[in-house]
N, CA, C and O atoms as a GROMACS GRO file, in nm:
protein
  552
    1UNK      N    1 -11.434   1.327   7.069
    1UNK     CA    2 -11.336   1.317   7.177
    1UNK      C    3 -11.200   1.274   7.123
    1UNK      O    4 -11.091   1.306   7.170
    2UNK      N    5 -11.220   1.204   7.029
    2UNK     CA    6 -11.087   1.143   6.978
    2UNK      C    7 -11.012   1.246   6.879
    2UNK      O    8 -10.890   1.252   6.864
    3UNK      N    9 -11.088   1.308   6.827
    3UNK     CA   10 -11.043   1.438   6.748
    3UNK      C   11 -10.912   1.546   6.801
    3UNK      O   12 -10.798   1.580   6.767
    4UNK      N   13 -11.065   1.582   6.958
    4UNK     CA   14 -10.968   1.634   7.021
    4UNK      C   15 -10.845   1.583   7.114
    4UNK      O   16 -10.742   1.651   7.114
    5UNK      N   17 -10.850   1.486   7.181
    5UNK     CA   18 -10.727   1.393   7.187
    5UNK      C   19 -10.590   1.409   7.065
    5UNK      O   20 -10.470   1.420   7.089
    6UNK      N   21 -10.644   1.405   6.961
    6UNK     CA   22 -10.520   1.421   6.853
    6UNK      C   23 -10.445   1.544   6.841
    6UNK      O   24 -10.324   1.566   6.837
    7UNK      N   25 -10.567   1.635   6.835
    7UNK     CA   26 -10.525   1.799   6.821
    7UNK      C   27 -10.452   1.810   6.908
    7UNK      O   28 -10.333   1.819   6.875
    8UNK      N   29 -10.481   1.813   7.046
    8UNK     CA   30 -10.413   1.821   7.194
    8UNK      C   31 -10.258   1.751   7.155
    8UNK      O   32 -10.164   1.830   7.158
    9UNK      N   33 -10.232   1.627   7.124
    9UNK     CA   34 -10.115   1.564   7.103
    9UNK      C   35 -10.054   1.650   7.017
    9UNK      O   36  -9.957   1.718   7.052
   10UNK      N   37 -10.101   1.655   6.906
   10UNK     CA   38 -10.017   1.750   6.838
   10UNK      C   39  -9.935   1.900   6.804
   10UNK      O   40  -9.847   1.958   6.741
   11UNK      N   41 -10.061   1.909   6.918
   11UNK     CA   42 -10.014   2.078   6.983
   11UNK      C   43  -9.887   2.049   7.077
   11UNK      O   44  -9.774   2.096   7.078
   12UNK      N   45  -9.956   1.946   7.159
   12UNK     CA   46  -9.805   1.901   7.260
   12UNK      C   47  -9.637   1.863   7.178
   12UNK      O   48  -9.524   1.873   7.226
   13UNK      N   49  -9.690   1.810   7.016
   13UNK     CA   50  -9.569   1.777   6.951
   13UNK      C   51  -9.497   1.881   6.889
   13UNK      O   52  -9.375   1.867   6.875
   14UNK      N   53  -9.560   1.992   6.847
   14UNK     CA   54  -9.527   2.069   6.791
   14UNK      C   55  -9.467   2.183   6.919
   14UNK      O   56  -9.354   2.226   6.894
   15UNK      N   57  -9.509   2.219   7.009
   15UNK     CA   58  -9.458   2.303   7.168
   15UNK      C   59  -9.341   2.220   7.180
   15UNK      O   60  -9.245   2.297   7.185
   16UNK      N   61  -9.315   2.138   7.185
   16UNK     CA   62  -9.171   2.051   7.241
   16UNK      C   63  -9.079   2.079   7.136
   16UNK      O   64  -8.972   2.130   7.171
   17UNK      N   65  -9.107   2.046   6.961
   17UNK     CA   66  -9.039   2.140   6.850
   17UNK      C   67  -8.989   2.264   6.882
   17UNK      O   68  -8.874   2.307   6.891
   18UNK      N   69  -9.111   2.319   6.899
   18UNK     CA   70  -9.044   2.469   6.898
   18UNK      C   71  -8.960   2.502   7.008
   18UNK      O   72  -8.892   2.602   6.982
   19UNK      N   73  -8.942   2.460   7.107
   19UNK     CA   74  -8.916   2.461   7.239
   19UNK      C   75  -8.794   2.391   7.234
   19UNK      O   76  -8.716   2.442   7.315
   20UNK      N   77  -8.756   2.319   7.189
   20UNK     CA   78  -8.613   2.260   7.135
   20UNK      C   79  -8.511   2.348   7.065
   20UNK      O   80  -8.390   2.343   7.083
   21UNK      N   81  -8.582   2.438   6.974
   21UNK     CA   82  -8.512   2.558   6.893
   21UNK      C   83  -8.448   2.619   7.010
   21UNK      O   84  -8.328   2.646   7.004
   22UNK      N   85  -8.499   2.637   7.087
   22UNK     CA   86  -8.496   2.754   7.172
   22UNK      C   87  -8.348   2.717   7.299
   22UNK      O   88  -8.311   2.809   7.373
   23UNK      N   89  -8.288   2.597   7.304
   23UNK     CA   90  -8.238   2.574   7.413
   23UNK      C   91  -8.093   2.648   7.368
   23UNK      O   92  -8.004   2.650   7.454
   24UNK      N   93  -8.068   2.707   7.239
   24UNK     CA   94  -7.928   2.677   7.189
   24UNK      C   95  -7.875   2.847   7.201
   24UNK      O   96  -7.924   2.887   7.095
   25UNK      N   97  -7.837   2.916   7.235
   25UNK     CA   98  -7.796   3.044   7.213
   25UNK      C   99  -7.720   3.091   7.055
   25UNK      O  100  -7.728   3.190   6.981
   26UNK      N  101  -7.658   2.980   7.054
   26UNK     CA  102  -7.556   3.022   6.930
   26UNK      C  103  -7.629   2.886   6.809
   26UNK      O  104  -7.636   2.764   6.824
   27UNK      N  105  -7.664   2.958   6.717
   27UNK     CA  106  -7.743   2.910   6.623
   27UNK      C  107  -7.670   2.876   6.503
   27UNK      O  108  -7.560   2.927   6.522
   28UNK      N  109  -7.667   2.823   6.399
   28UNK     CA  110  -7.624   2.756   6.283
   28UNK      C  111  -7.576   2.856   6.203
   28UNK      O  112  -7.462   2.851   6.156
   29UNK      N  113  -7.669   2.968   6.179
   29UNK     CA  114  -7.615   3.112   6.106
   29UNK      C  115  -7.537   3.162   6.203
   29UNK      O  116  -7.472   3.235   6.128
   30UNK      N  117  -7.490   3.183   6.312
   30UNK     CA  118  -7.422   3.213   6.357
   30UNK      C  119  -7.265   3.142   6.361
   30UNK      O  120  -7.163   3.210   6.361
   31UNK      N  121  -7.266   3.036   6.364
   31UNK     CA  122  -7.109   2.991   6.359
   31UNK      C  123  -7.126   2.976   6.220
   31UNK      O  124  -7.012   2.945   6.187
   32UNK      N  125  -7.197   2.977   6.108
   32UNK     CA  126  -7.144   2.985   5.986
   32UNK      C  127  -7.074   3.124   5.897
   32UNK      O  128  -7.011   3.118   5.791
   33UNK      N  129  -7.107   3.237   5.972
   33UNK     CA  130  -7.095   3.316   5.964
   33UNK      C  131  -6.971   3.393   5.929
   33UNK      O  132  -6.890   3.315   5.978
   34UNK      N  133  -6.919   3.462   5.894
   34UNK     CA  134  -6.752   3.513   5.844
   34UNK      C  135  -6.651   3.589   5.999
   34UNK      O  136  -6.635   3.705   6.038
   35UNK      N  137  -6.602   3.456   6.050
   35UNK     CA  138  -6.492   3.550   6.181
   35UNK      C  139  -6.440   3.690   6.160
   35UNK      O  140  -6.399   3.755   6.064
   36UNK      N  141  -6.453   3.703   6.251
   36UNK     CA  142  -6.407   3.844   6.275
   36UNK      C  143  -6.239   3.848   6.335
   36UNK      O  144  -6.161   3.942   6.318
   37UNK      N  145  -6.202   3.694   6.426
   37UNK     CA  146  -6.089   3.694   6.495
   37UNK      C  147  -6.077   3.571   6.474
   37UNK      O  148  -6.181   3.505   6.487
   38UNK      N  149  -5.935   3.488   6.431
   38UNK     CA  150  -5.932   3.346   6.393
   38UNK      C  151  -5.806   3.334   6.521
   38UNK      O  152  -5.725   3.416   6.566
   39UNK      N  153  -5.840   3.162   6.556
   39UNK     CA  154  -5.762   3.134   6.654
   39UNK      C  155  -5.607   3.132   6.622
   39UNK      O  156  -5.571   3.140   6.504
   40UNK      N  157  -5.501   3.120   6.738
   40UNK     CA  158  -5.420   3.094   6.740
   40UNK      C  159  -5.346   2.980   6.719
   40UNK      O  160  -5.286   2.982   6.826
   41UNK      N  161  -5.294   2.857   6.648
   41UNK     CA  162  -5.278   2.739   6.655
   41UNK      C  163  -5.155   2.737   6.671
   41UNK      O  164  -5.073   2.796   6.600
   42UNK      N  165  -5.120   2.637   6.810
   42UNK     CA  166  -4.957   2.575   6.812
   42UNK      C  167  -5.008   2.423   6.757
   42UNK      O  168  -4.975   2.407   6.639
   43UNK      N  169  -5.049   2.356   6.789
   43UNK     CA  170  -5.128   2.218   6.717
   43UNK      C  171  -5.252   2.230   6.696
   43UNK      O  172  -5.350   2.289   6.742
   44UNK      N  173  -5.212   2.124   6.575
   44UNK     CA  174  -5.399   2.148   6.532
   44UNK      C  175  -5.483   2.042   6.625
   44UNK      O  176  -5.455   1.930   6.666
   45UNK      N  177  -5.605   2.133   6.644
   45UNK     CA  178  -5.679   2.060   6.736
   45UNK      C  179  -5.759   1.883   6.734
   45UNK      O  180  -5.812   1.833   6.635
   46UNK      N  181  -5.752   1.849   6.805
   46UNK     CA  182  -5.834   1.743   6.832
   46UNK      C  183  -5.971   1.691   6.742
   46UNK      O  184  -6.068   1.723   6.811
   47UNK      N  185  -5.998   1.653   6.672
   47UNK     CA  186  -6.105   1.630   6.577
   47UNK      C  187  -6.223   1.659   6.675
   47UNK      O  188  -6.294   1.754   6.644
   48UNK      N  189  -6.254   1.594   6.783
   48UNK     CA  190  -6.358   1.591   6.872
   48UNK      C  191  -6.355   1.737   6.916
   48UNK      O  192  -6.464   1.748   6.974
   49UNK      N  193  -6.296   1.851   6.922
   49UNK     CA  194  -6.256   1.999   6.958
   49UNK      C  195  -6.382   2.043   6.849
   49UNK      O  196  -6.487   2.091   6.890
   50UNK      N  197  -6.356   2.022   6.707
   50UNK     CA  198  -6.440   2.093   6.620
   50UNK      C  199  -6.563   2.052   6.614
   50UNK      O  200  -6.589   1.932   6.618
   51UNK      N  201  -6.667   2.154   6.603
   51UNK     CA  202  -6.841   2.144   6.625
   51UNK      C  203  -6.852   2.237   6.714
   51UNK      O  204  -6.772   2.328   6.734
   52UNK      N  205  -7.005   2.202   6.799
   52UNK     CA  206  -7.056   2.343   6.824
   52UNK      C  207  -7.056   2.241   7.006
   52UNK      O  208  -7.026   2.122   7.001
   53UNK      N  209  -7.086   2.295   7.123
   53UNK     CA  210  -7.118   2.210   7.203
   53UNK      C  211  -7.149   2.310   7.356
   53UNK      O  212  -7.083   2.412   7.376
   54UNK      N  213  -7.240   2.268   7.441
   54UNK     CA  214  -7.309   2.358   7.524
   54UNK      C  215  -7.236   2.283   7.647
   54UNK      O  216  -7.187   2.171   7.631
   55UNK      N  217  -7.230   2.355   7.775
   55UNK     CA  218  -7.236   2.308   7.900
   55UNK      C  219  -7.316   2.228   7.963
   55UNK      O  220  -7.418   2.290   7.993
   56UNK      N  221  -7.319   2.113   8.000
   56UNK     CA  222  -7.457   2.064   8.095
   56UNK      C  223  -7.458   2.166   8.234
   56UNK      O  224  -7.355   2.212   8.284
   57UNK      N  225  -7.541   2.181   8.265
   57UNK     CA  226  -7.543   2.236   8.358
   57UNK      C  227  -7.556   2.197   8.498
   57UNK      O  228  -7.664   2.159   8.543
   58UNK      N  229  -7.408   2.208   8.596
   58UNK     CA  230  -7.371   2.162   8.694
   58UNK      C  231  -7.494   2.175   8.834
   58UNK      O  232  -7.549   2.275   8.882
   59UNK      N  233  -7.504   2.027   8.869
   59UNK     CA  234  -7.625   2.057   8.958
   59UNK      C  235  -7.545   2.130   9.124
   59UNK      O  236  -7.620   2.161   9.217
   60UNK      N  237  -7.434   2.143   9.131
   60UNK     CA  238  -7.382   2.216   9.254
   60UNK      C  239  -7.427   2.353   9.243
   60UNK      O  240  -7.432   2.400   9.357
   61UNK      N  241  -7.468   2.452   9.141
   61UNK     CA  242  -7.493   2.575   9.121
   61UNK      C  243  -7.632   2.573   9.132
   61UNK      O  244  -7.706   2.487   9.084
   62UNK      N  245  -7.672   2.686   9.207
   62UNK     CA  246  -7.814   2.740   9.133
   62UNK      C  247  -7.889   2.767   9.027
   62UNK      O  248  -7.989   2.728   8.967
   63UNK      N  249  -7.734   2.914   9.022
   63UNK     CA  250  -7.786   2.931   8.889
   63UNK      C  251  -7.680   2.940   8.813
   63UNK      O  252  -7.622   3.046   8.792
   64UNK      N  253  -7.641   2.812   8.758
   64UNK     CA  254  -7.479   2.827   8.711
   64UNK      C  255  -7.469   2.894   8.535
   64UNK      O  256  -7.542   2.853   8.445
   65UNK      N  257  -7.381   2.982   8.520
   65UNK     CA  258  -7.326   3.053   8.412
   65UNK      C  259  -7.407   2.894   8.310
   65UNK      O  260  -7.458   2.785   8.335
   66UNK      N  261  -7.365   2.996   8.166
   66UNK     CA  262  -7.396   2.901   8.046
   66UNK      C  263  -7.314   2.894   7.942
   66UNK      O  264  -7.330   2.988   7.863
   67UNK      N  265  -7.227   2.814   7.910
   67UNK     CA  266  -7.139   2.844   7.853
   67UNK      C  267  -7.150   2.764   7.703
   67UNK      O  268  -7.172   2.643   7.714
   68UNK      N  269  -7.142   2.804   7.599
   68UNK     CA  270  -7.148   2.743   7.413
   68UNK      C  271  -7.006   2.791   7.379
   68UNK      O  272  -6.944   2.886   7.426
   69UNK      N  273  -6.969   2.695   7.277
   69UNK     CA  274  -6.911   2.734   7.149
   69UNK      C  275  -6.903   2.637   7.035
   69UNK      O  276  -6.943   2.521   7.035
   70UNK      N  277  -6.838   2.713   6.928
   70UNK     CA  278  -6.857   2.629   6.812
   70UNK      C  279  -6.680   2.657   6.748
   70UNK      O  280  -6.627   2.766   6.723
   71UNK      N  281  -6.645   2.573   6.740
   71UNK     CA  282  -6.486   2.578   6.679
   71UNK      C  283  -6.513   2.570   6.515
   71UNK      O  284  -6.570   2.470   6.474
   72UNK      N  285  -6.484   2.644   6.448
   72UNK     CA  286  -6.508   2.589   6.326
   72UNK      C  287  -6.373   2.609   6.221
   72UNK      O  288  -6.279   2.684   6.250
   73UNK      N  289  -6.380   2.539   6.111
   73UNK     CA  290  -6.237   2.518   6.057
   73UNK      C  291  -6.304   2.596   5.913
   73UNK      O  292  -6.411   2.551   5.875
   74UNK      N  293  -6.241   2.711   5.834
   74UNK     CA  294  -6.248   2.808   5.721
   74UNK      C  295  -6.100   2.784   5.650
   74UNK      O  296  -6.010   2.856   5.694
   75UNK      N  297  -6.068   2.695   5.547
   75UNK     CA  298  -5.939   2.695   5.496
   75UNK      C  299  -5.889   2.602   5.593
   75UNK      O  300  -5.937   2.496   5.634
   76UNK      N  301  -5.763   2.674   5.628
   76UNK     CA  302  -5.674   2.620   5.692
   76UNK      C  303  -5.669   2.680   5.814
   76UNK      O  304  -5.568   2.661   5.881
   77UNK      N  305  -5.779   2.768   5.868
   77UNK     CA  306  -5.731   2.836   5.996
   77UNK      C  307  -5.861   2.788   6.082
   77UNK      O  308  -5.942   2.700   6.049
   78UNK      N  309  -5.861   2.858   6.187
   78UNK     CA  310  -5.974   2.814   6.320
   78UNK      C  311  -6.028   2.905   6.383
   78UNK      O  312  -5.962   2.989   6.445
   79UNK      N  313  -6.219   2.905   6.376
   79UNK     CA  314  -6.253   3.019   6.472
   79UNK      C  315  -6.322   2.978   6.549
   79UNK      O  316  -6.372   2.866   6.541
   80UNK      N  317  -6.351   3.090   6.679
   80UNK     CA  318  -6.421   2.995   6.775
   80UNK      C  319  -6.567   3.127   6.786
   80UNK      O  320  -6.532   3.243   6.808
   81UNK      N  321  -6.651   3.110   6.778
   81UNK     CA  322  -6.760   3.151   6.830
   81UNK      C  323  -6.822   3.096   6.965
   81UNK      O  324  -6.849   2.982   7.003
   82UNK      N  325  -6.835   3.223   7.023
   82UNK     CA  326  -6.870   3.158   7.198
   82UNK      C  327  -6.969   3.244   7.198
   82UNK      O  328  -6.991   3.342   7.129
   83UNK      N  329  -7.063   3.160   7.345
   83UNK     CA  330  -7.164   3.274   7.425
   83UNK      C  331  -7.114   3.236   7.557
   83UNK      O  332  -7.042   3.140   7.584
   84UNK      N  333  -7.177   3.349   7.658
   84UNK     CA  334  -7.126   3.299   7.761
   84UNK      C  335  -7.262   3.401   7.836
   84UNK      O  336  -7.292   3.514   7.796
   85UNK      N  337  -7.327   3.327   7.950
   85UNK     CA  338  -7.457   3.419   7.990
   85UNK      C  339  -7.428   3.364   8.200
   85UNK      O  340  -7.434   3.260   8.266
   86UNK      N  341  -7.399   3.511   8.226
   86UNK     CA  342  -7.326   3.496   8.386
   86UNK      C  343  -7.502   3.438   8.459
   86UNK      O  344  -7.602   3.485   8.404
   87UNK      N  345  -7.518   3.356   8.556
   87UNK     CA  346  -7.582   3.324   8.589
   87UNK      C  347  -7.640   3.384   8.680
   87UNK      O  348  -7.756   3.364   8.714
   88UNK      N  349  -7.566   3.462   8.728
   88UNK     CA  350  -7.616   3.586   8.822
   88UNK      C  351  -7.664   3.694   8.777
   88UNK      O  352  -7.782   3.724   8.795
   89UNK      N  353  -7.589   3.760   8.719
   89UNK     CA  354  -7.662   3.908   8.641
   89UNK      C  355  -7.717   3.904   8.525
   89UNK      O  356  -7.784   3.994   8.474
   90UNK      N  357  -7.690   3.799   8.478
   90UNK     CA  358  -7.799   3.753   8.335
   90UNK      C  359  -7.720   3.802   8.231
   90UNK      O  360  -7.756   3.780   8.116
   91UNK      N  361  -7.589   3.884   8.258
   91UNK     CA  362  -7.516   4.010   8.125
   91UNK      C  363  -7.471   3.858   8.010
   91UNK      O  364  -7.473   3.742   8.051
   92UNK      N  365  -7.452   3.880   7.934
   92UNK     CA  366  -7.426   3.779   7.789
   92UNK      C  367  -7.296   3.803   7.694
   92UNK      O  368  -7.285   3.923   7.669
   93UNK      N  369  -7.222   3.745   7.649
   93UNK     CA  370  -7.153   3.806   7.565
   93UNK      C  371  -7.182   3.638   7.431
   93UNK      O  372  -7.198   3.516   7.442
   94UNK      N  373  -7.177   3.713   7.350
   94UNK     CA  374  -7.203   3.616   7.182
   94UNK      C  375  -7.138   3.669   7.051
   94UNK      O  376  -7.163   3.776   6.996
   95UNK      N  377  -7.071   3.595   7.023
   95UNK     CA  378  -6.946   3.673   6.946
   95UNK      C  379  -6.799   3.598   6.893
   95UNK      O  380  -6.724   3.562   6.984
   96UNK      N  381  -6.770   3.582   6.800
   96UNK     CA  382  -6.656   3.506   6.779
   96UNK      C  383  -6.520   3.616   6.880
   96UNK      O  384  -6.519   3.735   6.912
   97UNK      N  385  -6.427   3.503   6.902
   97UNK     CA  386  -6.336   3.563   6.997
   97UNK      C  387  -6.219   3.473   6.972
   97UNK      O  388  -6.229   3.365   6.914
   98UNK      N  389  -6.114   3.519   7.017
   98UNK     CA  390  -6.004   3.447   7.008
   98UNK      C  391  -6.003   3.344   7.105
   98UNK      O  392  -6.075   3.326   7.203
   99UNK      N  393  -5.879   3.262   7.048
   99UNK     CA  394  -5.855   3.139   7.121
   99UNK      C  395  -5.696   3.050   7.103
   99UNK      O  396  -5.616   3.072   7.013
  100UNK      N  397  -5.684   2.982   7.176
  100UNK     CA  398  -5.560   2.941   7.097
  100UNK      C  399  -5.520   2.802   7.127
  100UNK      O  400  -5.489   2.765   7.240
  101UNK      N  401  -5.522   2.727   7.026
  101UNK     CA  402  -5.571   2.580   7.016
  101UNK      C  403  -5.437   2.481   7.091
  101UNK      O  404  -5.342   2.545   7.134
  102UNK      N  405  -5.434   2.359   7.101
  102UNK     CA  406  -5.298   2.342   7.124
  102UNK      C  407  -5.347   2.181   7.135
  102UNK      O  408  -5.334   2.107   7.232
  103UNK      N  409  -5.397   2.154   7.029
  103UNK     CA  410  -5.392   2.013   6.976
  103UNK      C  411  -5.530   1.977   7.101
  103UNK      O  412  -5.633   2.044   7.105
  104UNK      N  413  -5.504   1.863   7.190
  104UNK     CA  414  -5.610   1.846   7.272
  104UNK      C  415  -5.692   1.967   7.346
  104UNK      O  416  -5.781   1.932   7.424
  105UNK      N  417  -5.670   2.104   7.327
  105UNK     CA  418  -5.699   2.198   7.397
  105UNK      C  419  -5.756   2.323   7.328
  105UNK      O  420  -5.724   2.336   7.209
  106UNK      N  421  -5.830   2.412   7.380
  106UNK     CA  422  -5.841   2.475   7.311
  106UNK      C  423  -5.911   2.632   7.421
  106UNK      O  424  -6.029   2.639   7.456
  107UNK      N  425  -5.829   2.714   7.447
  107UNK     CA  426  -5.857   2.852   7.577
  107UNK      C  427  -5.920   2.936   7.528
  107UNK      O  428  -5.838   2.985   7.450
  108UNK      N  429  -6.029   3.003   7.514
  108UNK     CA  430  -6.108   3.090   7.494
  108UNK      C  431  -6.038   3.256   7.525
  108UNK      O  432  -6.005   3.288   7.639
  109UNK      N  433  -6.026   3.328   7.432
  109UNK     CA  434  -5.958   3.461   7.510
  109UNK      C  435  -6.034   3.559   7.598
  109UNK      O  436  -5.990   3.631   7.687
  110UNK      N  437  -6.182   3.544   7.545
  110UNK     CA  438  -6.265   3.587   7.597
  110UNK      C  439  -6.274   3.599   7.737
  110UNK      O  440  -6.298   3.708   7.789
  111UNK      N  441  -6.256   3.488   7.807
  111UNK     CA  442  -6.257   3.446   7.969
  111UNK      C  443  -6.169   3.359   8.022
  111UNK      O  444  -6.168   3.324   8.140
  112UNK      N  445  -6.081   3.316   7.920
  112UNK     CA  446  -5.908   3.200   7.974
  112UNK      C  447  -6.014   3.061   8.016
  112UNK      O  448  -5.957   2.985   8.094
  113UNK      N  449  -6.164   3.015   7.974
  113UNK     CA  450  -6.201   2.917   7.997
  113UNK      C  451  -6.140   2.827   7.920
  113UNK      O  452  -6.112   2.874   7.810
  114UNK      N  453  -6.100   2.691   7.940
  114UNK     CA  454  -6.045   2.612   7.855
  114UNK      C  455  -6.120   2.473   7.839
  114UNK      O  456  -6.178   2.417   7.932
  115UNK      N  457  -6.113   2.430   7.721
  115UNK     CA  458  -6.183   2.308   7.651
  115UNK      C  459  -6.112   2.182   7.630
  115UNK      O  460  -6.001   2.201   7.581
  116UNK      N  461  -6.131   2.107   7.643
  116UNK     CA  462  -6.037   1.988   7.615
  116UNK      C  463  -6.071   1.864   7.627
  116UNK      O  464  -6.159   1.853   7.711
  117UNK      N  465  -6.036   1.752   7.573
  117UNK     CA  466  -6.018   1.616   7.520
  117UNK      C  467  -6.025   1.526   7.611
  117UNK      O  468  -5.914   1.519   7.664
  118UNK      N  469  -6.093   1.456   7.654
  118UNK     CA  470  -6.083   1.383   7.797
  118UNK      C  471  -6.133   1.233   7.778
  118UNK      O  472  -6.256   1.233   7.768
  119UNK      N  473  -6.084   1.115   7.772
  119UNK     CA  474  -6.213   0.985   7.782
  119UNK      C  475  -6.309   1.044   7.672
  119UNK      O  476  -6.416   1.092   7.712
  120UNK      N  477  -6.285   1.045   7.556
  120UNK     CA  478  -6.333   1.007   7.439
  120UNK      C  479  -6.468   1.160   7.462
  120UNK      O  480  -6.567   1.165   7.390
  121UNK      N  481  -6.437   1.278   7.585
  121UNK     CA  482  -6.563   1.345   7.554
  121UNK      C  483  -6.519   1.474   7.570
  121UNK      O  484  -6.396   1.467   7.574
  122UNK      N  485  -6.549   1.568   7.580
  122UNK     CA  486  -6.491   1.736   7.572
  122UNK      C  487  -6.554   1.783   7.693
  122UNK      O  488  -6.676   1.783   7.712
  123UNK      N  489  -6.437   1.835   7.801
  123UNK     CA  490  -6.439   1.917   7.911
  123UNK      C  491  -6.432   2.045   7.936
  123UNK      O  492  -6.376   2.109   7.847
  124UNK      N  493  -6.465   2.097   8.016
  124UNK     CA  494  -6.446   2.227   8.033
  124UNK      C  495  -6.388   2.286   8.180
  124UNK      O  496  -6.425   2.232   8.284
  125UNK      N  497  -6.305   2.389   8.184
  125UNK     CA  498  -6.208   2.400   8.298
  125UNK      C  499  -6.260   2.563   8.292
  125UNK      O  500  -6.220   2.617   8.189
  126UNK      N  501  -6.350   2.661   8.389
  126UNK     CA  502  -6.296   2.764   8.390
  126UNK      C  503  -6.208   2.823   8.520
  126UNK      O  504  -6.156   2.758   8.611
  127UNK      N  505  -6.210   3.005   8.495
  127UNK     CA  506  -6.079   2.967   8.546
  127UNK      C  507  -6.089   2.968   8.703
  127UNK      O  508  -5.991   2.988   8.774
  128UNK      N  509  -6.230   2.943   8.757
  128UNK     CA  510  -6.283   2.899   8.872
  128UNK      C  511  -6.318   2.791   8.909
  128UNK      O  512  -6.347   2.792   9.028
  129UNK      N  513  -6.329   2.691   8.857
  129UNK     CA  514  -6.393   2.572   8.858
  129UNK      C  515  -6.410   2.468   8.758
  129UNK      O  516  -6.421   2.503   8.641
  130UNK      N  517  -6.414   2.326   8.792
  130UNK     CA  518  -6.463   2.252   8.688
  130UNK      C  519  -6.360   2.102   8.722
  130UNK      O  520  -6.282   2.126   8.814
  131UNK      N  521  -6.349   1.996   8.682
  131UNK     CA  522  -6.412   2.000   8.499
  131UNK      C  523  -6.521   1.967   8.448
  131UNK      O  524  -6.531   1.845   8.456
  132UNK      N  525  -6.629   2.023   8.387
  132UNK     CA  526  -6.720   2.037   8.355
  132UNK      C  527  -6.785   2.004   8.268
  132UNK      O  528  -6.800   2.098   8.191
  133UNK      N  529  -6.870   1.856   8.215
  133UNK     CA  530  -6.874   1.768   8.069
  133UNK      C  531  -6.939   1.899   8.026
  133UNK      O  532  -6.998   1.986   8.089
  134UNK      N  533  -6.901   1.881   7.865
  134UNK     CA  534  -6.921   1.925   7.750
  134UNK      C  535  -7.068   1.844   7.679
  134UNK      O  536  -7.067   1.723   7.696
  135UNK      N  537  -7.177   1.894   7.613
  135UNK     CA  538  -7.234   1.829   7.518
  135UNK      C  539  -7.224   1.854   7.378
  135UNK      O  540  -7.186   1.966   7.343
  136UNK      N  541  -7.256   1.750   7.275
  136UNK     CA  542  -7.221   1.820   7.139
  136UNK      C  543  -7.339   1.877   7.119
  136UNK      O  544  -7.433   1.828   7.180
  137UNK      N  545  -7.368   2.006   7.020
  137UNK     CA  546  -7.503   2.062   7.018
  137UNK      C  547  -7.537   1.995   6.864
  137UNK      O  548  -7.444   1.977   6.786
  138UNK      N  549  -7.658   1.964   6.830
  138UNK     CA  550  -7.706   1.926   6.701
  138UNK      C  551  -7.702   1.989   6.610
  138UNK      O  552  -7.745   1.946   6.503
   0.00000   0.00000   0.00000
C-alpha cells in the first residue's frame, strides 16, 4: 500500500512538471532566437521592460485574449517577440514584431498594445482596455 501511495505521488509530481511546461506559449528557444524586426528606440527602456512576461488573466472576461512577450536586448538594439491568442476565435499570432520603446514604455506594432513601468511592476494597456498586471515568466 505504501508503495503504491509513493508511485501515485510521484506520478502526481511529475503531471504538475510537465503541466507547468505547458502554461507558456513563447518558449526560451523562441525569444533566443535571431529577430527578424528590431525595435524602435527613442529611450532605452526600463530595466524591468526586459525579460519575457505573460498576462494574468483578468477575472472580468470569460474568455479573455492571452497576451506574452519577451523584450530582449542583441548588441545594442531591442527585439520584442510576442504571442497574442484572441479569446474568442482562438486565431494566434507568435512572432517577433516591431515595437518602439520609449524608456518606461514599450507599444507593440503588432496590435498598438502597450507595456509599461508602474509601482515597481509591468502593465499592460490595450488599445481596448486595461491596465492589466503583467507577470514575469521563468
Amino acid at each position: 500500500m505504501r508503495s503504491l501511495l509513493t508511485a501515485a505521488c510521484l506520478a502526481c509530481a511529475s503531471l504538475a512538471l510537465f503541466a507547468c511546461n505547458g502554461l507558456y506559449a513563447i518558449s526560451s528557444k523562441d525569444a533566443s532566437g535571431k529577430p527578424s524586426v528590431y525595435a524602435s528606440v527613442n529611450k532605452a527602456p526600463d530595466p524591468l521592460l526586459v525579460g519575457c512576461y505573460v498576462r494574468s488573466s483578468p477575472s472580468e472576461y470569460n474568455r479573455p485574449n492571452k497576451y506574452e512577450f519577451c523584450l530582449v536586448r542583441e548588441g545594442d538594439r531591442y527585439a520584442m517577440f510576442y504571442y497574442v491568442m484572441d479569446g474568442k476565435s482562438l486565431a494566434t499570432f507568435k512572432d517577433w514584431t516591431g515595437a518602439v520603446i520609449d524608456g518606461e514604455s514599450v507599444t507593440a506594432n503588432y496590435d498598438g498594445s502597450r507595456y509599461f513601468v508602474k509601482d515597481g511592476g509591468v502593465w499592460q494597456m490595450t488599445t481596448t482596455g486595461g491596465p492589466h498586471r503583467m507577470l514575469r515568466m521563468p
